[in-house]
N, C-alpha and C positions, 0 to 999 in steps of 0.2 A: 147289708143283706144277711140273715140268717139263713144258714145251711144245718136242716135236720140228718140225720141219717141215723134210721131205728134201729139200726143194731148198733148203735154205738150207744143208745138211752138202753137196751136191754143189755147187750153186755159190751162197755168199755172196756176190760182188757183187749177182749177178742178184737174191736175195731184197730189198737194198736198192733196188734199182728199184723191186720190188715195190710197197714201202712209200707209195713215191713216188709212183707210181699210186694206190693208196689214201690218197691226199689226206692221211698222217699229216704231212706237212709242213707243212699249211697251220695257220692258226690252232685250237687246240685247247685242250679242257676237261678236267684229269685228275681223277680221281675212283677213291679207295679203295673199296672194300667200304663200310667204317665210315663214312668222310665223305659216302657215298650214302646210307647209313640214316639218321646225321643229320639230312640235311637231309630224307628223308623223314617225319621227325616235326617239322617245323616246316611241314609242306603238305600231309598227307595229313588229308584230308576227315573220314575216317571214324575217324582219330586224334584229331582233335580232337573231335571226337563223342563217342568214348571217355572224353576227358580231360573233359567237363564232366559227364559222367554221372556221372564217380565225384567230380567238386564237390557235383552233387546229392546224393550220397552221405554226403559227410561232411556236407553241413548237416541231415540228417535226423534226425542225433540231437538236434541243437541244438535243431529242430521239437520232438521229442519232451520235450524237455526242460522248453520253454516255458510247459509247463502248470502249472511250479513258480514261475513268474516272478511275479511283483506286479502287479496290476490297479491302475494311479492313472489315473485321469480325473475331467475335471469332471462333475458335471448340475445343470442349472438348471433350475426351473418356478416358471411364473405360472398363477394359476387364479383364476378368479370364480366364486364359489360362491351362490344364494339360495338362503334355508334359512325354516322355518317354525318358529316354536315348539312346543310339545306341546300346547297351548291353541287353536292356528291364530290368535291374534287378534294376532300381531307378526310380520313378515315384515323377514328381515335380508339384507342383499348382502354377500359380504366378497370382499377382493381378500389373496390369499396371493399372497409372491413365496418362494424358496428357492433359494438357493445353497450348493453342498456341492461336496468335495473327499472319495473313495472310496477306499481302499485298500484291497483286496482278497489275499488269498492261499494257495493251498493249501498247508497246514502239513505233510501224511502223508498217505500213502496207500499201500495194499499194494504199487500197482507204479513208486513211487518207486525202489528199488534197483536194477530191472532199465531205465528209464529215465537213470538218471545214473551208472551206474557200467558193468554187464553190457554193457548195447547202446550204450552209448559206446565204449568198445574195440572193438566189433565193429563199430560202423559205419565206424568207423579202418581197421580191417586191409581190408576190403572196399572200400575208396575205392581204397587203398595198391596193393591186389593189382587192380585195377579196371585201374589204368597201367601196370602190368605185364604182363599179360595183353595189351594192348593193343597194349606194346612187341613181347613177342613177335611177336603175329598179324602183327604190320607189317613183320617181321625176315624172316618167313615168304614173304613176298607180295615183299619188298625182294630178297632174292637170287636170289629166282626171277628178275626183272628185269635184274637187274645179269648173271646166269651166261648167259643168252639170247641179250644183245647183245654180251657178251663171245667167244659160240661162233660167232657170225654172223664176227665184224670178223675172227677167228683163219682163218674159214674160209677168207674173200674174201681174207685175205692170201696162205694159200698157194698159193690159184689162180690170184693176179696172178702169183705169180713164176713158178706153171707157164706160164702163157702165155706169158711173155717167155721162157722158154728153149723154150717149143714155138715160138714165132714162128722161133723159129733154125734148130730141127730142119727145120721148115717147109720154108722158103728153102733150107736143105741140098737140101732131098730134087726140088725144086723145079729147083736149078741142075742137079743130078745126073740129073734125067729130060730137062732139055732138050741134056746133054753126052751122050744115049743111057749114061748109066750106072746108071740105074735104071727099071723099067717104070713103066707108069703107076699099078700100083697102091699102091705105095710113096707116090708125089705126093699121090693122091686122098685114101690114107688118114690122110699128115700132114694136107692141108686139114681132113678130116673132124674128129679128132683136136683139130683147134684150135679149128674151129668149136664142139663137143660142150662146150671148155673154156667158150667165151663165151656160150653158154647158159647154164651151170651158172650162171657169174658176175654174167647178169643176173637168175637167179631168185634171188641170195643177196643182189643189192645189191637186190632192189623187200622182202626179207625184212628187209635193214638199214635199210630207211626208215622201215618197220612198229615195228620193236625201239626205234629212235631216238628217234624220236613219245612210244612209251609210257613211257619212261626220260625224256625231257624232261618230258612232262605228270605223270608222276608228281611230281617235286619242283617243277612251276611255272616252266619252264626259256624264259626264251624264246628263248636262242643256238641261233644257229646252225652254229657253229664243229666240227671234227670232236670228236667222243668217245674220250678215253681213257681204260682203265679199267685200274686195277693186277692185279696176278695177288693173287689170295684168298689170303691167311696164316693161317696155324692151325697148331696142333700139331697132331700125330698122334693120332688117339685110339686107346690101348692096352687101354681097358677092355673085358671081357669080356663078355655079351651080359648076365647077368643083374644085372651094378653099373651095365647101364646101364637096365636096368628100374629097379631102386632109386632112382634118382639121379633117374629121371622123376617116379616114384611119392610122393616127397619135397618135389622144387623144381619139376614143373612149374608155371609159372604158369596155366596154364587151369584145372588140378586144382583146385590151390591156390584159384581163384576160386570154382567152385562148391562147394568145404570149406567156403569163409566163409558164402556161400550158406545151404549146411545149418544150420552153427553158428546164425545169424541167425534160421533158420525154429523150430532147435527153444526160441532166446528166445520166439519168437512164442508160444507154446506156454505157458511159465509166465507171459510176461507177462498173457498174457488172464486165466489162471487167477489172475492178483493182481486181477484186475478185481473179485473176487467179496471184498471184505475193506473195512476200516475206512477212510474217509476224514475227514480233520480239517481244517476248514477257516477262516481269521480273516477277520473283516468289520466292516468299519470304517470313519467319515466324519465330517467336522467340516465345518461350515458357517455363512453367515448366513440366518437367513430375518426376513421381515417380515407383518403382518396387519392387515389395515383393515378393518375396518365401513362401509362407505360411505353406508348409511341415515343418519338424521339422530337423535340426534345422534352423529356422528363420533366414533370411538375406536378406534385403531392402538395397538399394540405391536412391536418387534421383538427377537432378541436372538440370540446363537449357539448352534448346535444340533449335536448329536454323536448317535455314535453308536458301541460297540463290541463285539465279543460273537463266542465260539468255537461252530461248530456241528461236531455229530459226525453221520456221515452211515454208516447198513450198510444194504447191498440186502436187501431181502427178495424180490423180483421185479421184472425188467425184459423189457419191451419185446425186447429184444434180447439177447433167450436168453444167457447167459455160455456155460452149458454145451454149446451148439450153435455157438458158434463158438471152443470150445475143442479140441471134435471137428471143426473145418472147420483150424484150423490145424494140428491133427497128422495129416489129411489130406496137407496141404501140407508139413510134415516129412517124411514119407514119403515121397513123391515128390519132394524135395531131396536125399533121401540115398539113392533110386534114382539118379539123375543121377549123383553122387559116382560110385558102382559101375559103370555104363555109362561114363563119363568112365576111370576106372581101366581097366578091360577095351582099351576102344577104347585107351587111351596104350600099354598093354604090346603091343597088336598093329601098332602104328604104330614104336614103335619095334624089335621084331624084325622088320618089315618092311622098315626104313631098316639095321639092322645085317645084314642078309641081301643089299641092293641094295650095299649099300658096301663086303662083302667079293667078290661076284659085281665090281664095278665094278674093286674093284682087281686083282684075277687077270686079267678081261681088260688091264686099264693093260699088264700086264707080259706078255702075251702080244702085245699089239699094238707093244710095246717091240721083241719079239724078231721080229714079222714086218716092221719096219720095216727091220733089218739085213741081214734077207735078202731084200727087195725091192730095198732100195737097190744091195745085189753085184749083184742080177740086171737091174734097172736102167742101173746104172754100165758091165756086160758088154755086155748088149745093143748099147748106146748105141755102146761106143767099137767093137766088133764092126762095127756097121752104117756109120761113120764111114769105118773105112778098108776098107767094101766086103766086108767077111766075111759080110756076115750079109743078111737083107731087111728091111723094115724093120717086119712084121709080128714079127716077137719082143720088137721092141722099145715096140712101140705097145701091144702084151698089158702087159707091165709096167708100162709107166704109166699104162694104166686099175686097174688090180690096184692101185698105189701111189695113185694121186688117193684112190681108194674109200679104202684102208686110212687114209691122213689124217685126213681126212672124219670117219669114225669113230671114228678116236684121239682126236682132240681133243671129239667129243661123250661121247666116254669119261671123258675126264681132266675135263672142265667135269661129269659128273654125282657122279664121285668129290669134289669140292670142295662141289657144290650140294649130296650126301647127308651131307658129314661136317658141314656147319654144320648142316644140320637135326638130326643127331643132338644137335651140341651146343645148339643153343637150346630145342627139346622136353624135354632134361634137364635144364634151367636152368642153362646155364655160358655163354651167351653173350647178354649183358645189353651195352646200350649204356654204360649207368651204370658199366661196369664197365672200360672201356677206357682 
């Protein structure tokens, strides 16, 4: 992106003053685009919020999975038992002790497959697409930041160097009305003129303090040194409005997240419906136990005790209706893959929105291109006009309100043309950090 600034084509010394004024000389922090996104994913709050949701994500199927895993624990019991015979006329005490090792485990069950195979992939792609998703939203929120304090610092520069060559016209017009060679309203209106500048410049610098803040607090910044931020690189994009719907409709990442969404909901869906089938299940234990009589006379045994054996398990009726929350998850299908459609809809109107802002942005670039050349002749004329006495110094003071404005402008111009082309490219999925 080219950045004009016409007092730096009329007088380059002066725009290095500028500079100078705006503290670029003192100690400073430079920063790309990219290397601000960076580090905005090593300090952004709600990125790493992002990031362990979709941990939770991937462990979920592990969870689910766990119901296939092997049950080994110990159990031990002691019991005292008195017992009567069938006679009542002998009354026994006995003291049991038992110790056992359990092995437990479910062999098969209907929604085995969609448990270790199905919703394993899919809890994968949705962890995956969970940080990408995330990257984007962050990429979104990140050059909004970055293009803000870049349109502020571009402003305040070219208003320093107006000032420093108004401070001149100033004193011109200033020596000129006390040699009677200029009235006084020539004097009043440079003062005016200058004054009008130093407003501007301190509502731009309490604007640069504000931008500053949020651009430091965003990546956890505690310097204080000035901000330098590179000019945004990108290629042009040449695509035509409807490869760039495709391209959304494809690789967005938000899309893409609630697709997984869907996919997930409609497992939900057979999974339950396996809920209603065959379960197999093995049960098993080896132990010691021991037995005492404690009445008189005394007589103990002990010896090792097992135990193993397959149980086969079909619902006939539950508690917890299968078939009512088979009908509650394809409820919840439904309204996932509503989402999916509203998410589609809303992308294709977001992005002929940004491809409709981004050709409107660039026709004006190059109309404010062509009003800059001919402000600056008329500018340039005025100026040397009023210099050696040809002119008053209102012709000239119109022009450099007309050229301050057109500035102004241009460059909030040219910073939205950069801010809409990367949104177009990250909404289409081509502008990935991981990809840099």
């Amino acid at each position: 992106m080219k950045k004009y600034l016409w007092i730096a084509v009329l007088f380059f010394p002066l725009f290095g003053e500028a500079l100078k004024d705006n503290n670029i000389t003192s100690a400073s922090h430079t920063y790309s685009v990219t290397s601000y996104l960076k580090l905005l994913l090593t300090t952004d709050l709600e990125y790493r919020d992002r990031t362990l949701e979709s941990k939770v994500l991937a462990l979920e199927s592990l969870i689910e999975q766990s119901r296939y895993n092997p049950d080994i624990y110990l159990e031990g019991t002691v019991m005292a038992d008195n017992n009567l015979d069938v006679e009542k006329t002998r009354q026994s005490t006995e003291l049991e002790a038992v110790g056992k090792v359990h092995f437990n485990m479910r062999l098969y069950d209907a929604q085995r497959f969609y448990y270790t195979s199905q919703r394993e992939q899919l809890f994968k792609a949705l962890s995956d697409q969970e940080l990408i998703d995330a990257t984007e939203r962050l990429q979104l929120m990140g050059i909004q930041i970055y293009a803000e304090l870049m349109q502020i610092q571009q402003t305040i520069a070219q208003y320093n160097a107006l000032l420093i060559y108004q401070k001149r016209i100033t004193k011109l017009a200033i020596t000129r009305s006390e040699k009677g060679l200029g009235g006084i309203y020539d004097r009043t209106q440079a003062q005016n003129d200058m004054l009008n500048i130093r407003l501007r410049l301190t509502e731009l610098k309490e604007l640069l303090i504000q931008k500053e803040y949020l651009f430091r607090q965003s990546i956890d910044s505690d310097s204080t040194g000035v901000i330098e931020l590179q000019a945004i690189q990108y290629k042009t994009l040449t695509d035509s409005l409807k490869e760039l719907q495709y391209s959304a409709l494809s690789s967005n990442a938000h899309l893409n997240f609630i697709q997984k969404q869907y996919e997930l909901s409609r497992s939900d869906v057979e999974t339950e419906k396996a809920r209603d089938g065959l379960a197999l299940d093995w049960r098993s234990h080896v132990g010691y136990g021991y037995i005492e009589e404690l009445d008189k006379p005394r007589r103990s045994d002990d010896d090792i005790v097992w135990f193993a054996g397959l149980s086969l398990k079909y619902p006939l009726y539950e508690r917890n209706n299968i078939a009512l929350n088979v009908e509650q998850k394809k409820v919840q299908a439904l309204q996932a893959k509503n989402s999916v459609n509203i998410e589609k809809r809303t992308l294709n109107r977001t992005v002929n929105r940004l491809y409709n802002s981004l050709r409107k942005y660039q026709i004006k670039d190059e109309l404010y291109r062509q009003q800059k050349e001919v402000l600056t002749e008329r500018t340039t004329t005025t100026y040397n006009r009023y210099k050696e006495a040809l002119e008053t110094y209102k012709p000239y003071s119109d022009s450099l309100r007309d050229m301050a404005q057109s500035d102004e402008l241009s460059i909030r111009n040219a910073i939205l043309v950069d801010v809409t082309t990367l949104q177009l490219y990250i909404v289409t999925g081509r502008y990935l950090l991981e990809q840099d």
